[in-house]
N, C-alpha and C positions, 0 to 999 in steps of 0.2 A: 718579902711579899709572898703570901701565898699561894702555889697554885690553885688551880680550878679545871677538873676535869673538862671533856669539849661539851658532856651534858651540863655540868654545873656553870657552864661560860652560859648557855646557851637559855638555860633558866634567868640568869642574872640580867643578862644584855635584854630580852625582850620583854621582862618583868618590866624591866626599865623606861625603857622607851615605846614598845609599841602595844598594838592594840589584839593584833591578830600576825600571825604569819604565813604568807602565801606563797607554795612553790609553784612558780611556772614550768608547767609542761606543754606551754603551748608556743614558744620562741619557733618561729623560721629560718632565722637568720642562718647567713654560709658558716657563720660562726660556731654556732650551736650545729649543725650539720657536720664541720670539719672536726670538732670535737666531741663529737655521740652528748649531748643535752637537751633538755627543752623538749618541741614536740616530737625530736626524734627516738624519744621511749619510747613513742605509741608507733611504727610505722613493726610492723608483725607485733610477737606476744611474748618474744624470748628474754625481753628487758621490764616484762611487767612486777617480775617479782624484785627486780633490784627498786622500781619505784615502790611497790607496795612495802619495803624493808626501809627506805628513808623517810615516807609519809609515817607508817607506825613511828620510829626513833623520834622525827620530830613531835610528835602528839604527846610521846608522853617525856619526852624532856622538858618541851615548853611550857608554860604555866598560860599561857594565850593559845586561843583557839588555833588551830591548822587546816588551811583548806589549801583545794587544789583547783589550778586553773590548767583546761586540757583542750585542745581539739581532736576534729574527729579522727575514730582508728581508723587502721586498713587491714582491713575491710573495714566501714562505719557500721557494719550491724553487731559489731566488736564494743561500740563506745559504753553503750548502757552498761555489759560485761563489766569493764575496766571501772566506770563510774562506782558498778556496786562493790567494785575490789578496796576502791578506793576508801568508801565507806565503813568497810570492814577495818582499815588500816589505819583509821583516827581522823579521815579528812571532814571536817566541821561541816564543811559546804562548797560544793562544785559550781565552777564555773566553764561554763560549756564555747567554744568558737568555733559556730559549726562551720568547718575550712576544713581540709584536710590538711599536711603541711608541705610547702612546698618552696624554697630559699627564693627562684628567681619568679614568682608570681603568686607574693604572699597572698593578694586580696584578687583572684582571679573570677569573675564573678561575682554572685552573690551567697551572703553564708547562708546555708539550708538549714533554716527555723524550723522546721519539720521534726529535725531532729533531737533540737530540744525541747521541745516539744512531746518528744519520746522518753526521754529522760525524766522529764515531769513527768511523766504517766506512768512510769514503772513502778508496781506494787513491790518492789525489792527496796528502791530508791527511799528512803525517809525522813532524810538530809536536803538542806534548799539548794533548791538548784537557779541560777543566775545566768540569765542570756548576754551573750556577746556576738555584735554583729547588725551589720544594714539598720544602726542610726545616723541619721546623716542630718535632718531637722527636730524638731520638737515631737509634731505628731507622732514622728515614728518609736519614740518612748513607749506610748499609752499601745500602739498597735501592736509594738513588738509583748509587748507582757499580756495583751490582749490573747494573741495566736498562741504564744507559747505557754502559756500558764504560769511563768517560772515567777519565781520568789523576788527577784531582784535582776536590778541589768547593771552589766558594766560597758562603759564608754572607752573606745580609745584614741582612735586616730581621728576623730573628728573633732574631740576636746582639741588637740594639740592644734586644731585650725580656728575654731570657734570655743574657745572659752566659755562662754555664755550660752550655751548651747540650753543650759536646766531653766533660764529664767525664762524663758520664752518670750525675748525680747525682740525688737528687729535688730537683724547682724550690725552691729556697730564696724565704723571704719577701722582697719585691721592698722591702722598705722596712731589712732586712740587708743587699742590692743594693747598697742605695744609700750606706747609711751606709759600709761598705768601699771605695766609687767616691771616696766623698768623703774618706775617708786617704788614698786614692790622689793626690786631684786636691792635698789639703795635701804627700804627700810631694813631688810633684812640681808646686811653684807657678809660674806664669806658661806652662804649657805648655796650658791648657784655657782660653777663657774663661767669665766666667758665665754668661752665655747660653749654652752648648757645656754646660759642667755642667747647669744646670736641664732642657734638650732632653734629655739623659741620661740622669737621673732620672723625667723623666715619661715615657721610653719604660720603663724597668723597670717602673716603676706601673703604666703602662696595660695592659703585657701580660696582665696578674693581676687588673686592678684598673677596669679599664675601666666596666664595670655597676654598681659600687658606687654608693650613694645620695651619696659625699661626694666622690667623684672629680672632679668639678667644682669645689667647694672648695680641692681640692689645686691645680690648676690655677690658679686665681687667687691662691692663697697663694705661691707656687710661682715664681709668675711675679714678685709683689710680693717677692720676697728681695731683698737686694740683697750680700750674702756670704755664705760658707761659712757661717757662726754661724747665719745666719738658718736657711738650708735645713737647720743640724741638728737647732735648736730646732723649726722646723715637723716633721723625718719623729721625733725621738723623742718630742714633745709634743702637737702636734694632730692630729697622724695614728691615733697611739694611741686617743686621745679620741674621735674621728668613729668608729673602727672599738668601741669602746667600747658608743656610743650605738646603734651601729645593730645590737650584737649585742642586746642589750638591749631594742629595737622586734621584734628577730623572736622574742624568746624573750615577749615577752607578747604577740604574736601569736598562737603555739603556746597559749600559754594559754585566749585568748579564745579560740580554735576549738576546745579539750575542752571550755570552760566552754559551749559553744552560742551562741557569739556573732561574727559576722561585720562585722568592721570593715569602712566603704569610708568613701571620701571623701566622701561628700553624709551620712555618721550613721550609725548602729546598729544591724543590722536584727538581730531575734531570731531565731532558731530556735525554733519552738517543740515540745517532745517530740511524739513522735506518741502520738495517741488509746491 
């Protein structure tokens, strides 16, 4: 068989399959942390030139576009800088999470649009630039590209709760979510694993479902599947039940509080009419 240099691999595999190729420079994780990757190039400027040295290599090995996905530097009056480095180095199109990076409070606040905002504006900038950040409904689509100018938005953590998020539908029940994920993951087997499906699932759940008194139950039901069969017997069989149960605890609630009586945890305290 012949070899293939890691450029000519690198030509072959994404000719192949994909469309475009994007390095993330914007991971928080402890992982990327404990191992210097992701957004921890951007935190000072001593690691921009080892980024600027693999964004160039990928541009011109690839035969597909190369962009880059980054949060902001530190300092952020940094990021534009780094953006236009970027551009110089083969990146197609940036994609901005104005965050700064941080493992134990990735999404602490809100991400400051301001600044990509800045990025669109920059008469250096001539590549599209893409917001990422504070969509959480539909409207915020149209506002976010509104405020920021930018070219494009990417979604992340809110797909993974709401799916449906682009049709501008009302949120469907997360446990219909699930069950149409789960056709999906049968039409298409060996492309998901179960672990990859159940993480799936409990993000649609959790969106919706988070406060619920049995949401904890699901998690560990959830977790103990061990196939598709199991996780459909649990969302159309015990999931119904828990939510059953716990309609049924607030509706004799409602009751007890006409009838004059206040349930708590240590017993029964009456009410009693007034004089």
């Amino acid at each position: 068989m012949q070899r293939r240099s890691s450029k000519q691999a690198g030509r072959f595999k994404t000719f192949a399959m994909q469309s475009e190729v994007d390095l993330n420079l914007g991971c928080p994780q402890e992982v990327a942390r404990d191992e210097h990757f992701g957004a921890y190039y951007l935190l000072g400027q001593k690691d921009w030139p080892i980024v600027e040295n693999i964004v160039s290599c990928m541009a011109q090995s690839f035969m597909v576009p190369v962009s880059t996905k980054i949060r902001l530097c530190q300092p952020s009056t940094k990021t534009v800088e780094f953006a236009e480095r970027l551009q110089a180095s083969g990146s197609s199109w940036i994609t901005l999470h104005a965050r700064t990076v941080s493992s134990r409070r990735r999404r602490q606040g809100a991400a400051d649009l301001s600044e990509v905002k800045k990025l669109k504006e920059s008469e250096r900038l001539t590549i599209p630039v893409v917001s990422n950040g504070n969509v959480r409904v539909f409207d915020d689509l149209a506002k976010n590209l509104d405020y920021t100018g930018a070219d494009g938005l990417m979604v992340g953590e809110t797909l993974l709760g709401n799916p449906c998020l682009f049709s501008n539908d009302a949120l469907p029940d997360p446990v219909d979510i699930s069950l149409e994920y789960l056709d999906i993951c049968r039409l298409y087997p060996g492309v998901a694993t179960l672990k990859t499906i159940q993480t799936h699932i409990r993000h649609f759940i959790d969106f919706q479902c988070t406060r619920r008194p049995w949401f904890k139950k699901l998690r560990v039901a959830l977790n103990a599947c061990t196939d598709l069969d199991d996780i459909e017997h649990l969302l159309r069989v015990k999931v119904p039940r828990w939510r059953d149960m716990t309609m049924k605890s607030a509706e004799e609630g409602s009751e007890d509080e006409r009838d004059g009586i206040d349930l708590e945890d240590s017993g029964v305290l009456w009410h009693l009419p007034p004089n």
